[in-house]
N, C-alpha and C positions, 0 to 999 in steps of 0.2 A: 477645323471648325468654321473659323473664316469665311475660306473658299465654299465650304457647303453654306454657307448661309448669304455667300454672294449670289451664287445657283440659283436659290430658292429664298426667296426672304419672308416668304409664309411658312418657314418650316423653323420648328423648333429643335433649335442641334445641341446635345448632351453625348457629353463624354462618360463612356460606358461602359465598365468591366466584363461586361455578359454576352458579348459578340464576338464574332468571332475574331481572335488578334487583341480581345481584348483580356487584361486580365487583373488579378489580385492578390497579395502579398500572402504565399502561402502561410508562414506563419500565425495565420489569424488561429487564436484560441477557439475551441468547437463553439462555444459562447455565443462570442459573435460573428462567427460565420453562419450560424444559427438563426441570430437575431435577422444578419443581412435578407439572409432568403426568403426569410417566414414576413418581414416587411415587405417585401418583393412581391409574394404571390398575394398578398390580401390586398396590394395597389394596384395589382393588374387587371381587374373589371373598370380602373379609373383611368389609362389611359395604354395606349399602343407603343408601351415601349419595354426591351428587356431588364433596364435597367433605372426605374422610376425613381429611384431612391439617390441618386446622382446629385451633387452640387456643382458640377461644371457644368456649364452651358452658355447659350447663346442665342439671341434670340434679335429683332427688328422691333423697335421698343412701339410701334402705330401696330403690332400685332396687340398689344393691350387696349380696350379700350378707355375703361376706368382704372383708374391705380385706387382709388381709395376704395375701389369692392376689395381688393387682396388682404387677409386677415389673416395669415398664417400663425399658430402656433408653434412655438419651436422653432426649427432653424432648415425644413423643409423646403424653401421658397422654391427652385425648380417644379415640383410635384404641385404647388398651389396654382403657378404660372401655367405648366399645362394644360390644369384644367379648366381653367378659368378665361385663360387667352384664346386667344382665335387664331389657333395653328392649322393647317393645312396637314400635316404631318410632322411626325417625328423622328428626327436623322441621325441615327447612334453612331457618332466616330470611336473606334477603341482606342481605351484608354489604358494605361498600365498604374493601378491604384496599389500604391506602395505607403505602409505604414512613417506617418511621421517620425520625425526624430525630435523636435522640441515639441514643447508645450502637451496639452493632454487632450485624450477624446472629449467630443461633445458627447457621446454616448452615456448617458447613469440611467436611472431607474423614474428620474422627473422625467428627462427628456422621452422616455418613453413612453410616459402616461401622456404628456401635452401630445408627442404623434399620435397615439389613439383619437384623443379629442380631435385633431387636426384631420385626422380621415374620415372620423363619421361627419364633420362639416363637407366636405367635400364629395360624400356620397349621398348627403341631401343636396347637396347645389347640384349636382348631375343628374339623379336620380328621382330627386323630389322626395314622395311619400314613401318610394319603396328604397331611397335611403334610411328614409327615418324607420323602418319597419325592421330593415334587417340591421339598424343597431336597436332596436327594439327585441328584435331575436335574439341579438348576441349578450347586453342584457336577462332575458327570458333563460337565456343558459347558463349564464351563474346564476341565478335565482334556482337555476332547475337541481345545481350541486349545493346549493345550500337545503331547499324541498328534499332532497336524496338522503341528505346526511341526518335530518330532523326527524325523517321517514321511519328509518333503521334505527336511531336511537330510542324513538320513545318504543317500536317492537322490542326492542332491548332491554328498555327499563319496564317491560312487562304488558304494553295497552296491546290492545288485536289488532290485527292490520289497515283494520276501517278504519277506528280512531287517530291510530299513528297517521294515515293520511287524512283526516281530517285538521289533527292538531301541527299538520307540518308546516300549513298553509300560512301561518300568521308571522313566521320569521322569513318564510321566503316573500313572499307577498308585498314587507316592511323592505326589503334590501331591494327588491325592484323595485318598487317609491321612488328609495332614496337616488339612486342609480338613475332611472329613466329623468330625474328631476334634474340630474348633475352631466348626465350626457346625452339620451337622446332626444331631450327635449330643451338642454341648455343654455340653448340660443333666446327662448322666450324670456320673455319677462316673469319674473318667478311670482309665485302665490304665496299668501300662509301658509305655513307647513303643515300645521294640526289639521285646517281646514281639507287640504287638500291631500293631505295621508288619507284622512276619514275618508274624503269622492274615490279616492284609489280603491281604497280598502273596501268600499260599499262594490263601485265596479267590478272588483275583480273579483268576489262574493259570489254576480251574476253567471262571470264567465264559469267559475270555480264550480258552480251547480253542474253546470255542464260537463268539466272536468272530471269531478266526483260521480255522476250519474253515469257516463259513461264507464270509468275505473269499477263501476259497483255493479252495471250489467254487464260487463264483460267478464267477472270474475266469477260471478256467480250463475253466466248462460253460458259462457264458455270454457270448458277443461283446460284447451289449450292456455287461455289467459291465465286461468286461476294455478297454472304452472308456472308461468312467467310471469307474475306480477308486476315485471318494470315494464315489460311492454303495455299492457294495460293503462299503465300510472303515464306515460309518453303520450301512448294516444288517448288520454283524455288533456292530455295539456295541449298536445297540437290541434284540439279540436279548440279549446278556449283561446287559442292564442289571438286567431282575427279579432275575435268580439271583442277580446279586452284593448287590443291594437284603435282598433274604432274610436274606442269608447275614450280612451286616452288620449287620443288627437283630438277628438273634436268635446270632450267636454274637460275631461280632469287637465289637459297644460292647457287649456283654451286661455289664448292672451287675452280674450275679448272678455272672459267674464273674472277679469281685478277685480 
């Protein structure tokens, strides 16, 4: 790692299980072998390397400019460094990643939630708006299995299908509030809650019209919809999801209107 970083001293060198020569400890539980990869492929839009998720490395410390921009959550700091530094590229030496014998993983169920937090920051710093859009999306999709499950049950507990999607709206609607307040907008300066549930709830009302109009002529101009009723209920939500995207950036987290 050294010698490559004598080579090159714009390059960021990590030691990495995913190359080839390189490896790691078969006996990982499917668990977290699970965990490793599925971190893997959601980090790899964020930089050019096979194995992002690495704590060894190396680096030319004038490739940083500012140290106090680095904010990491967790215990990530490689992954923050790439993408924040000014690397030229990234040099994967294999590595042979062999489970510890003392002490215990950083791995539990926090550390995973701060990584979450720690990668939607870091796909706004890269990305900008269409960071924040697609944790906004990722978001919109647990919102969309809570809208699913609220769906089916009030058909269940007897309403017709319009109502069930009309009355699904107010539990999924509240859990993205809560949600986009706590992480894709989390970086701002937070508002009143009442205040700013209500601008949500009003917003997303608009887009929701939208939603709903389209769910309500598709089902009822189209046989094929009114067969498959979740596709219908999809694309009226992928049709709402810009406006209310919009609407949410620039007015409900707006920092400027404290």
């Amino acid at each position: 790692m050294f010698s490559a970083l004598q080579a090159n001293k714009n390059a960021f060198v990590i030691g990495s299980r995913y190359v080839e020569h390189g490896s790691f400890d078969r006996q990982w539980s499917l668990w977290r072998f699970l965990n490793s990869h599925i971190a893997t492929i959601i980090t790899r839009p964020l930089v050019s390397c096979q194995d992002p998720m690495s704590g060894f490395f190396a680096f030319h410390k004038s490739r940083v400019d500012d140290y106090d921009r680095l904010n990491p959550i967790g215990y990530k700091i490689g992954l923050e460094l790439m993408v924040r530094g000014n690397f030229d590229r990234v040099v994967e030496i294999p590595i042979r990643f062999q489970d510890r014998e003392v002490g215990e993983s950083k791995m539990n169920l926090a550390q995973q939630l701060k990584f979450l937090r720690h990668l939607r920051r870091l796909y706004t710093a890269k990305f900008g708006t269409i960071g924040e859009f697609i944790s906004y999306a990722m978001v919109g999709a647990s919102g969309f299995v809570i809208d699913l499950f609220f769906y089916y049950l009030f058909q269940f507990l007897g309403l017709p299908h319009q109502w069930a999607r009309a009355m699904s709206f107010w539990p999924a609607v509240s859990w993205n509030w809560r949600l986009n307040r706590i992480a894709t907008f989390g970086e701002r300066r937070r508002r009143p809650k009442a205040k700013q549930w209500f601008e949500f709830v009003l917003a997303s009302l608009f887009g929701f019209s939208l939603n709903w109009g389209v769910y309500i002529t598709l089902t009822s101009q189209l046989p094929f919809f009114d067969r498959f009723r979740i596709l219908a209920l999809v694309t009226g939500i992928a049709v709402a999801s810009v406006f209310n995207f919009v609407v949410s950036t620039l007015y409900v987290y707006n920092e400027k209107r404290l």
